[in-house]
VEXKE-650106 format. One line per 10 residues: number of its first residue (from 1); their letters; for each residue z, x, y of C-alpha. Coordinates in nm, 4 decimals. Layout:
NUM) A) Z:X:Y; ... .
This chain:
1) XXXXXXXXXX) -1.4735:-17.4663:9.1279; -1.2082:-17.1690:9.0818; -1.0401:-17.3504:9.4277; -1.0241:-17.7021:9.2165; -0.9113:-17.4860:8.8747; -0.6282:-17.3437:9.0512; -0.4933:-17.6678:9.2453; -0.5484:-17.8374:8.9076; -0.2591:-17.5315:8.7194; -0.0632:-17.5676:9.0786 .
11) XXXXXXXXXX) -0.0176:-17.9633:9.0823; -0.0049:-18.0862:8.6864; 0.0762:-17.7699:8.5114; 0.4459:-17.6649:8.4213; 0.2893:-17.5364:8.0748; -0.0411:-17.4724:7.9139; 0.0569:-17.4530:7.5440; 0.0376:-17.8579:7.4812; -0.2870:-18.0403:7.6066; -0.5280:-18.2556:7.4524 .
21) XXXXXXXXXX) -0.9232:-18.2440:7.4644; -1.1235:-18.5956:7.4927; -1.4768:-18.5923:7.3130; -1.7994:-18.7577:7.3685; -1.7334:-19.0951:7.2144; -1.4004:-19.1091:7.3380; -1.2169:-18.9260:7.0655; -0.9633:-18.6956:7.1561; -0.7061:-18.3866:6.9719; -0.3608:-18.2345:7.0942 .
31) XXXXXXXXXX) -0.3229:-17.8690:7.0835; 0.0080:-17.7571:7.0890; -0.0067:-17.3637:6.9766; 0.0892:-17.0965:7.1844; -0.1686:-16.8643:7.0734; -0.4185:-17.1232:7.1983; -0.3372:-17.1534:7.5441; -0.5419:-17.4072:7.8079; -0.7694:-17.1579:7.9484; -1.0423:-17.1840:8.2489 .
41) XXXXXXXXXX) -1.3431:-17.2093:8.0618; -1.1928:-17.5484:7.9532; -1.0820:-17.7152:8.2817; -1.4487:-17.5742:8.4097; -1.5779:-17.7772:8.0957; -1.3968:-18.0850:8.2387; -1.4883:-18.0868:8.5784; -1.8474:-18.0331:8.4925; -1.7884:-18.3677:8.2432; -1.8463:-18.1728:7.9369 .
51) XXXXXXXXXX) -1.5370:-18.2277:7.7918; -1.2394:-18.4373:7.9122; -0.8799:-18.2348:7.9445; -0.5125:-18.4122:7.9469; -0.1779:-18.2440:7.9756; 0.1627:-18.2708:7.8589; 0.4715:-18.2122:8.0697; 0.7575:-17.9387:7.9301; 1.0070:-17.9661:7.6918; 1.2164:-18.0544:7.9508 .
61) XXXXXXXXXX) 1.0922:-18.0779:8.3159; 0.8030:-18.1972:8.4663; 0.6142:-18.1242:8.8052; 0.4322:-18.4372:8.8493; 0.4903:-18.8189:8.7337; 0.2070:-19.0818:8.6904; 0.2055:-19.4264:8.6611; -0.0167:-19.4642:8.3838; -0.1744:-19.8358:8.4825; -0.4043:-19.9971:8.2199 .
71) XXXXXXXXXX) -0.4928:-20.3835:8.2022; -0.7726:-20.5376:8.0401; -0.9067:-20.6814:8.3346; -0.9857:-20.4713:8.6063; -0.9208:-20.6848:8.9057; -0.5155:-20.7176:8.7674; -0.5537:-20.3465:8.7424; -0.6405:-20.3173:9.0979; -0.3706:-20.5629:9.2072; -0.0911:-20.4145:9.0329 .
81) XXXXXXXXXX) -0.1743:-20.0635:9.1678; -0.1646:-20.2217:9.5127; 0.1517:-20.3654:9.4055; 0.2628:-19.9980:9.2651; 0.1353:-19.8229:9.5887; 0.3324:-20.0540:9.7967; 0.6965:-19.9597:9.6193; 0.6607:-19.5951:9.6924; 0.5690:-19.6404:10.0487; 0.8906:-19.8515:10.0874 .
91) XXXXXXXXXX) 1.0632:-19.5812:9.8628; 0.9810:-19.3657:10.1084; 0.7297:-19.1650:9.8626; 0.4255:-19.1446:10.0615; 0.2805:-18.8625:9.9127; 0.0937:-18.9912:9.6153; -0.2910:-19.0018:9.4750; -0.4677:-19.2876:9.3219; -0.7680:-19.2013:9.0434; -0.9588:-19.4157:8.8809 .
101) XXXXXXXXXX) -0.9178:-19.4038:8.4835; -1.2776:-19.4584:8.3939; -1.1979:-19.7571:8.2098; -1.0313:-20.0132:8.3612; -0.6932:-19.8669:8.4797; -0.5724:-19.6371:8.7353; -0.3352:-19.3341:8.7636; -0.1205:-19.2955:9.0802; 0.0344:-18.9408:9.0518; 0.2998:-18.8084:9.2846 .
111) XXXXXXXXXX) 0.3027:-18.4121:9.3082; 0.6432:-18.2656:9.3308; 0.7614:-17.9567:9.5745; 0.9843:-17.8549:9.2739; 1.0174:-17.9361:8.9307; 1.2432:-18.2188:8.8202; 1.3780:-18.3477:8.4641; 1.1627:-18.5871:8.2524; 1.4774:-18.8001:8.2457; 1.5148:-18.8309:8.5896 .
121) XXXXXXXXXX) 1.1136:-18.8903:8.6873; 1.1504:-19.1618:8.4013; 1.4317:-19.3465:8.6011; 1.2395:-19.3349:8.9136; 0.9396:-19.4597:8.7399; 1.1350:-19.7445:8.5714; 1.2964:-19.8147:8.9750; 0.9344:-19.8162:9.1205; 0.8019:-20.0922:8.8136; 1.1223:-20.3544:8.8917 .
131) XXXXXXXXXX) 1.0734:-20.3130:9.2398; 0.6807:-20.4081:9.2300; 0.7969:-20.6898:8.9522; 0.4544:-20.5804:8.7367; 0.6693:-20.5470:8.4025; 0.5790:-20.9211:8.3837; 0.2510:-20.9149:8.4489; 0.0014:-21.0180:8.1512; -0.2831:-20.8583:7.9843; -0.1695:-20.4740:7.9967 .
141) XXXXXXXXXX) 0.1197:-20.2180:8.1026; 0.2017:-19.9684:8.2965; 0.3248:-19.6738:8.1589; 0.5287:-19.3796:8.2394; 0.3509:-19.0223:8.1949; 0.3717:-18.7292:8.1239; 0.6116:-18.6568:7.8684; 0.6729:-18.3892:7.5661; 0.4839:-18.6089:7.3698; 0.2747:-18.8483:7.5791 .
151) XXXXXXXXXX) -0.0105:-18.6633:7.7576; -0.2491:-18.8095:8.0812; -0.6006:-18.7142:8.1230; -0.6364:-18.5188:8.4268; -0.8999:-18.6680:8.7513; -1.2388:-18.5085:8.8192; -1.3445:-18.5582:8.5247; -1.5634:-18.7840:8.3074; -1.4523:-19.0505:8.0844; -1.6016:-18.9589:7.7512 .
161) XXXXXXXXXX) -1.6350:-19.2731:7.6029; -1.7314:-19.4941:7.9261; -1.9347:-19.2082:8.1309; -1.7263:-19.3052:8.4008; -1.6861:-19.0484:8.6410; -1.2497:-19.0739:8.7153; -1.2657:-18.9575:9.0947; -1.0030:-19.0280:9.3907; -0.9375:-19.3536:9.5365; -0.7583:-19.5181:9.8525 .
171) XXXXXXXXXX) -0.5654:-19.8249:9.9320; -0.6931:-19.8642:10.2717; -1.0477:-19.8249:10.0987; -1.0256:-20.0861:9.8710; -0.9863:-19.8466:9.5878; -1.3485:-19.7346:9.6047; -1.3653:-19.4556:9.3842; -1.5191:-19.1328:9.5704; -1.8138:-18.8930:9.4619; -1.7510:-18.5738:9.3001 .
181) XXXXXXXXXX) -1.7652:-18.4362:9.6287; -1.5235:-18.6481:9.8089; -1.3186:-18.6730:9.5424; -1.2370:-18.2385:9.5372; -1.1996:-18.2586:9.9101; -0.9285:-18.4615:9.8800; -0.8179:-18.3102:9.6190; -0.7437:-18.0049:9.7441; -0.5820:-18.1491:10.0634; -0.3173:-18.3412:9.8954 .
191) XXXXXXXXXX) 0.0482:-18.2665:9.9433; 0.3149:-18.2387:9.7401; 0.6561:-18.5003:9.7965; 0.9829:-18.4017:9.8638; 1.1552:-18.4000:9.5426; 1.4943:-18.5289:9.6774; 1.2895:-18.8141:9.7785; 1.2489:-18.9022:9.3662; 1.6616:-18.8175:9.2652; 1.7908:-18.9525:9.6032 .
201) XXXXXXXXXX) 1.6777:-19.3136:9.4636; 1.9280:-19.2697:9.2564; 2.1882:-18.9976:9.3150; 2.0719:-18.7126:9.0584; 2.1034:-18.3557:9.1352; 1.8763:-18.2769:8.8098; 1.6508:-18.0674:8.9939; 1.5106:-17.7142:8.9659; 1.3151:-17.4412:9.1973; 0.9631:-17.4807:9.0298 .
211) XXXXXXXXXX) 0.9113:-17.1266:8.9580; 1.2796:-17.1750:8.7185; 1.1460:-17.4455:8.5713; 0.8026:-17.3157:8.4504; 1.0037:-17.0299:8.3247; 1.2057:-17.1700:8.0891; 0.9534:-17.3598:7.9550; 0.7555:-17.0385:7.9242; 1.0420:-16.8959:7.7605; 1.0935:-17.1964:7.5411 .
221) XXXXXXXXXX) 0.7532:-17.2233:7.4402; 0.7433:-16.8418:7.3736; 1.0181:-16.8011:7.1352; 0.9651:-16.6575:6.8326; 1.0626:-16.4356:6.5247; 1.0925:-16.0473:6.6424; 0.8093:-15.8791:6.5231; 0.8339:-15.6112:6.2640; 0.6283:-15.3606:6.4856; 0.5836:-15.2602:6.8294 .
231) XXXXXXXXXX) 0.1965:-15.2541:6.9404; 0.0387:-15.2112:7.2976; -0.1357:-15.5226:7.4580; -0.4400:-15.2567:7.4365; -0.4362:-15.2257:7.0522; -0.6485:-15.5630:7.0269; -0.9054:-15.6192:6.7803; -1.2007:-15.6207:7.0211; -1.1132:-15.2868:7.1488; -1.0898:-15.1558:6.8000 .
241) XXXXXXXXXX) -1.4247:-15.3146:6.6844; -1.6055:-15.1387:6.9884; -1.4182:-14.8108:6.9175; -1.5632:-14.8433:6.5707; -1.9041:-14.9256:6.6734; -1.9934:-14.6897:6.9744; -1.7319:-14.3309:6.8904; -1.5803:-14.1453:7.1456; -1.6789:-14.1969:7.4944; -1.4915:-13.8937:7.6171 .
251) XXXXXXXXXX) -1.2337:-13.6280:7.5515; -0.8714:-13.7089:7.4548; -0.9259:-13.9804:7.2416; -0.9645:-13.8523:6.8783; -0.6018:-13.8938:6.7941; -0.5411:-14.2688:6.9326; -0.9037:-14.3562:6.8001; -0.7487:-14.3251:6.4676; -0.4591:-14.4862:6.5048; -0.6907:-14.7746:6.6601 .
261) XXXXXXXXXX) -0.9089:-14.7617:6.3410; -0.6641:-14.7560:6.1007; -0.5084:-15.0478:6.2544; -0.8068:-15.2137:6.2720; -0.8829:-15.1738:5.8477; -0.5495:-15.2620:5.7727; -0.6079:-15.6141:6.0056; -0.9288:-15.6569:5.7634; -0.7380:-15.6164:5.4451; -0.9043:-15.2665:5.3473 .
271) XXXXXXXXXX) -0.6978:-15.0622:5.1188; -0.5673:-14.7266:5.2667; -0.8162:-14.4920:5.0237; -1.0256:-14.6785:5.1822; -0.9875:-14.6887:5.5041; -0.9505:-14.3168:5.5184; -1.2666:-14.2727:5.3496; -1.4564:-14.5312:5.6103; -1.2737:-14.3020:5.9250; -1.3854:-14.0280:5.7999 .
281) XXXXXXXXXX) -1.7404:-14.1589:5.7873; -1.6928:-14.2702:6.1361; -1.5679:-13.9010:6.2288; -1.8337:-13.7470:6.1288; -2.0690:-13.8874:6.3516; -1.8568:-13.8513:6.6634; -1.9228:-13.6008:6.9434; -1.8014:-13.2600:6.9021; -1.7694:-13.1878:7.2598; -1.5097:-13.4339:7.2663 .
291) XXXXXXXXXX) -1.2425:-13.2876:7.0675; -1.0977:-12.9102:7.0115; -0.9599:-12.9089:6.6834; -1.0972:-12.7997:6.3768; -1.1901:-12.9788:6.0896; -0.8892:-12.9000:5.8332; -0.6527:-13.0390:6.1365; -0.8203:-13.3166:6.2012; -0.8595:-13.4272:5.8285; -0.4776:-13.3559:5.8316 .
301) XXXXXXXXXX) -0.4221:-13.5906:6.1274; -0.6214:-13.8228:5.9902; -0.4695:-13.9005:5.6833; -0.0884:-13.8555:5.8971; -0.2008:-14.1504:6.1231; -0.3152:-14.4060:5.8435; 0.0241:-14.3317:5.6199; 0.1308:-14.3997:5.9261; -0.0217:-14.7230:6.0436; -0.0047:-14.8298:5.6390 .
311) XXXXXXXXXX) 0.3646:-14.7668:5.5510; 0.4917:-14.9742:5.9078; 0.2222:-15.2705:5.8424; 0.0660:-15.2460:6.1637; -0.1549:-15.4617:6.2338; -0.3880:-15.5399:6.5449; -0.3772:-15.8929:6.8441; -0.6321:-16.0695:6.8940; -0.7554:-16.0845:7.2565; -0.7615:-16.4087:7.4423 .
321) XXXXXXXXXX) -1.1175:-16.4335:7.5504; -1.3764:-16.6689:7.5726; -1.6169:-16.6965:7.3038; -1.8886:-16.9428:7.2513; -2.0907:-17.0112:6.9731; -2.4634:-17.1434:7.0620; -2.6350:-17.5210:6.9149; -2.8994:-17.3023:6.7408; -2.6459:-17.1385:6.5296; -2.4679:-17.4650:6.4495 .
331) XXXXXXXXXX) -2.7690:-17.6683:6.3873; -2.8580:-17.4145:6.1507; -2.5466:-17.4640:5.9535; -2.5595:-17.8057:5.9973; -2.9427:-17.8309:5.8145; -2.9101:-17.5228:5.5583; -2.5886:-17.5928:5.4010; -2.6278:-17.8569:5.1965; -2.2055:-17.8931:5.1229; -1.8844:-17.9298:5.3378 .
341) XXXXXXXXXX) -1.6960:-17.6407:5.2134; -2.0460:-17.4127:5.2932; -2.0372:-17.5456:5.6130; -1.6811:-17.4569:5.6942; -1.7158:-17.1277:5.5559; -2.0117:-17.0318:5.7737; -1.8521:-17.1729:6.0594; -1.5656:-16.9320:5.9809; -1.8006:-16.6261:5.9226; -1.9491:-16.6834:6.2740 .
351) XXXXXXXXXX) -1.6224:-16.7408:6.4472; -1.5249:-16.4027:6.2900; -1.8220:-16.2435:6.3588; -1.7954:-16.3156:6.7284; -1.4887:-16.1438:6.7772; -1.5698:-15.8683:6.5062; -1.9373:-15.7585:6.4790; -2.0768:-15.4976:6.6650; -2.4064:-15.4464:6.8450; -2.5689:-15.4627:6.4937 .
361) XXXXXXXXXX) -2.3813:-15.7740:6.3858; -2.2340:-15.6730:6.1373; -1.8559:-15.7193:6.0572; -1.5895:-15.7294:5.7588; -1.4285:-15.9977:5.5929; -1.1879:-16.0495:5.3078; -1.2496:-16.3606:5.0637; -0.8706:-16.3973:5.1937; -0.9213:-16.4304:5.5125; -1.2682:-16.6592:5.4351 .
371) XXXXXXXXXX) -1.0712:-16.8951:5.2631; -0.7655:-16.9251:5.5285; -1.0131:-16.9595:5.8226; -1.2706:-17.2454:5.6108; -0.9587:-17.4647:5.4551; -1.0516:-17.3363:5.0710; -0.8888:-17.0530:4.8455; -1.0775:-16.7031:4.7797; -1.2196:-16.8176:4.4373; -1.4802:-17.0327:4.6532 .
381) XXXXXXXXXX) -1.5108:-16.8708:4.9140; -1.5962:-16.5759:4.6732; -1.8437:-16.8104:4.4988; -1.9710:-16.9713:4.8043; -2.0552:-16.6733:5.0169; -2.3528:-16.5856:4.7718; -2.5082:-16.9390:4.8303; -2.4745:-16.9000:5.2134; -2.6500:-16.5478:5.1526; -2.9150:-16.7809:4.9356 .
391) XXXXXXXXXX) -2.9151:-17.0257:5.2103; -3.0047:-16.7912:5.4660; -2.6833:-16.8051:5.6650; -2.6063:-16.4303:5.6008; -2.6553:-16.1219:5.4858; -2.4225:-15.9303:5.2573; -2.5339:-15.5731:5.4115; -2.2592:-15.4185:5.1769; -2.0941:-15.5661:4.8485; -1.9574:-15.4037:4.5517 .
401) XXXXXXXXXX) -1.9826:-15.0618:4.6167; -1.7522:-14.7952:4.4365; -1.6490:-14.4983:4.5638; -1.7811:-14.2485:4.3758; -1.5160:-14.1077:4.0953; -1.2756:-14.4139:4.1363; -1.2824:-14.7600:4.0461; -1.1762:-14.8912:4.4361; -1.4883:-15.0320:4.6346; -1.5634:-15.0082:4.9917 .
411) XXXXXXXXXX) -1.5448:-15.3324:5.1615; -1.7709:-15.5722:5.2325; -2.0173:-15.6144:5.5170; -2.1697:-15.8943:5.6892; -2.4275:-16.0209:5.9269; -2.4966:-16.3722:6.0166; -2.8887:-16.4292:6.0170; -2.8497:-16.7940:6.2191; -3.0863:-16.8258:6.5231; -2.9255:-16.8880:6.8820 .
421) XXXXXXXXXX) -3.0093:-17.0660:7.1885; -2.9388:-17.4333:7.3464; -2.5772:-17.5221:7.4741; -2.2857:-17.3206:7.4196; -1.9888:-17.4124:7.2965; -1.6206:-17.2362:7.3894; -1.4641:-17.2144:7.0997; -1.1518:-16.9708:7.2432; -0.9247:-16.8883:6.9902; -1.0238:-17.2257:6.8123 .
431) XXXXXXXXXX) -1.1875:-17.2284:6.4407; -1.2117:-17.6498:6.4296; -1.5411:-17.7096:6.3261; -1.4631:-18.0802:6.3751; -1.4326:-18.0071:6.7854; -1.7718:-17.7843:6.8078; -1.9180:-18.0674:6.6174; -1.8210:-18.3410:6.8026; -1.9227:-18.1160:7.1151; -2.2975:-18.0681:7.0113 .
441) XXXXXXXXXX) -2.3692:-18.4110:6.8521; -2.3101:-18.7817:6.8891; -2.1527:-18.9847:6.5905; -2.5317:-19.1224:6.5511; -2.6708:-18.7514:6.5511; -2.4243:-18.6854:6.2326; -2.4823:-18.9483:6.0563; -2.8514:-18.8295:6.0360; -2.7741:-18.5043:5.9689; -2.4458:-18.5557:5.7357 .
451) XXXXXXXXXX) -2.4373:-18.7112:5.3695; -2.2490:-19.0179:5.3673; -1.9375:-18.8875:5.2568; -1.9112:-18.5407:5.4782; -1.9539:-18.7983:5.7783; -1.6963:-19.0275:5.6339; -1.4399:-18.7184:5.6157; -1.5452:-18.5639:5.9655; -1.4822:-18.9336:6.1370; -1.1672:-19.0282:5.9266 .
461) XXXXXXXX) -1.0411:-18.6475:6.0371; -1.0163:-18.8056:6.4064; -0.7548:-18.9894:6.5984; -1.0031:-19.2711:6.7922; -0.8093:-19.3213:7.1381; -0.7191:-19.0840:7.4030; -0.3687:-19.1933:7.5616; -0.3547:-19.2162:7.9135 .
């Protein structure tokens, strides 16, 4: 599978910022956020028909170009891909794949050596449909993908709404779509055309060494405001949260460990006294073997590295890993809370639990940060996080508690009290409830489980085709 993962990034993909997802049902959503970046776990997802995963070309440039063939009968389908097929052999264009849609259409891709503009693959594509003299034919289209803003659904996987599986297929085979199996063995021994082949039709020069191409998209797609800080790729909120949890593993680390903590109360919206006070808590229980100093300098140091960490606003990243959330622990949302905005708040407090709780489960939270994550404001998800303790979604280990001789309180810790098991669902970087949703259950399975009007909302929050 890592073989068919890698041929999939070295064939289609000149970018992996702007893809779209297909659902059971047929469904589908675009992502287009760097911070959410087409990972693995997804393209395994696909091949193994759990999901259904479509991609976009760059900005600019693309790597591949498909001729995206869809007619309501499937016999015209088959004829006009014959009729397709036959253009780029007399092109010259002989390196190309044919995959069955897994509705009615087909998608004949030709693979690039290097990258070429989106204007120029369109002006080949328009050349190969008047030459096959399908632009008149009845009852469908063909049309050009991919684009910056119209995606295709990739092969080897299943069609989500038909349960088609959309394998390989050959001209001199009558377009008989192969088995999984025959379908990644020629998969992986395709070949890639001769670019010059595609401008020479025409006379364009408009073409770029691959590796260019894919990075300036990278660089386009990458651009942002500087930053107001500087932070190591290690200072990620995961490594924080197990500092926190589990001490000092060994000498050397007392002074970075509270740089690392500090950072990591700031990310959670705990006020400096605070977090100072909770550090210090932490200190106390650490290993003594593991540091020299005494206690006055390390109080000292202490309180140096969260002015610190305070006064420049630094914060911590988030690292790009794979978490999943189980069906047990979404079915239990599902049948305890009674009302939408519950339901989107516990689906936020497990999300964040995931990537903050420790190996007791618990983790902090602001309301803030409740209410950015579920869609609401702090006042509800202030009022609303006492009815999911009520509901038996969580447990509020810590609420409310001064520090003794001030009027500040400690923050507030968590611990979701949802049972796990059944499938799992990758939710990466994603908080959509609507996607993990439509992942676990069918539109019939929600409208069991849903009032009328919370299933009326998740359906109406859907676009109901997939292009391509």
């Amino acid at each position: 599978m890592d073989k068919i993962i890698d041929r999939i990034f070295e064939l289609y993909l000149i970018q992996n910022t702007h893809y779209l997802v297909q659902f059971r049902g047929g469904y589908y959503t675009t992502r287009n956020d760097r911070s959410k970046p087409l990972r693995k776990y997804l393209l395994k997802e696909h091949l193994e028909g759990k999901r259904t995963v479509g991609t976009f070309a760059g900005q600019y440039f693309t790597k591949f170009l498909t001729f995206d063939i869809d007619y309501r009968n499937q016999d015209v389908a088959r004829w006009v891909t014959y009729k397709i097929a036959k253009s780029l052999d007399d092109t010259g264009v002989r390196e190309y794949a044919i995959s069955f849609s897994g509705n009615k259409g087909y998608h004949v891709d030709i693979f690039l050596d290097k990258a070429i503009s989106i204007d120029a693959a369109r002006r080949f594509f328009d050349l190969v449909v008047k030459l096959s003299e399908v632009d008149v034919v009845e009852g469908g289209e063909v049309e050009f993908r991919p684009s910056g803003l119209q995606g295709v659904k990739l092969p080897l996987g299943t069609h989500q709404k038909t349960g088609n599986y959309c394998g390989f297929c050959e001209v001199s085979d009558g377009l008989r779509v192969k088995s999984p199996e025959e379908s990644e063995a020629y998969f992986l021994a395709l070949k890639k055309a001769d670019h010059m082949l595609i401008l020479g039709a025409f006379d364009d020069d408009t073409a770029y060494d691959s590796r260019d191409a894919s990075d300036m998209e990278e660089a386009v797609a990458r651009h942002k405001p500087l930053e107001t800080y500087d932070q190591s790729e290690s200072y990620t909120l995961s490594r924080a949260a197990e500092r926190y949890h589990n001490g000092l593993t060994g000498p050397g680390q007392r002074h970075k460990s509270f740089l690392l903590l500090a950072q990591l109360f700031n990310h959670n919206g705990v006020d400096k006294t605070e977090a100072y006070t909770a550090i210090t808590d932490w200190f106390a229980w650490q290993n003594a073997d593991f540091y020299d100093s005494d206690a006055e300098f390390c109080a000292c140091d202490l309180q140096e590295c969260v002015d610190y960490v305070y006064e420049k606003n630094l914060t911590l990243t988030i690292e790009q890993r794979d978490l999943t959330v189980a069906f047990g622990e979404i079915d239990g949302i599902m049948r305890k809370c009674p009302q939408k905005n519950q339901k989107a708040l516990a689906y936020a407090l497990l999300v964040h639990s995931k990537r903050w709780g420790g190996g007791g489960g618990t983790f902090y939270m602001t309301y803030a940060q409740m209410g950015a994550t579920a869609g609401t404001d702090e006042r509800t998800a202030r009022r609303q996080v006492d009815k999911l303790q009520e509901l038996g979604v969580i447990e509020i280990v810590h609420r409310d508690q001064r520090r003794k001789g001030t009027y500040k309180k400690k923050p507030n810790v968590y611990r979701m009290t949802l049972e796990s098991g059944g499938r799992e669902y990758g939710v990466g970087g994603d908080l959509d409830i609507n996607e993990c949703l439509a992942f676990f259950y069918t539109e019939v399975e929600l409208r069991r489980l849903l009032p009328r009007r919370q299933f009326q909302s998740f359906v109406n929050s859907r676009d109901t085709d997939i292009p391509a």
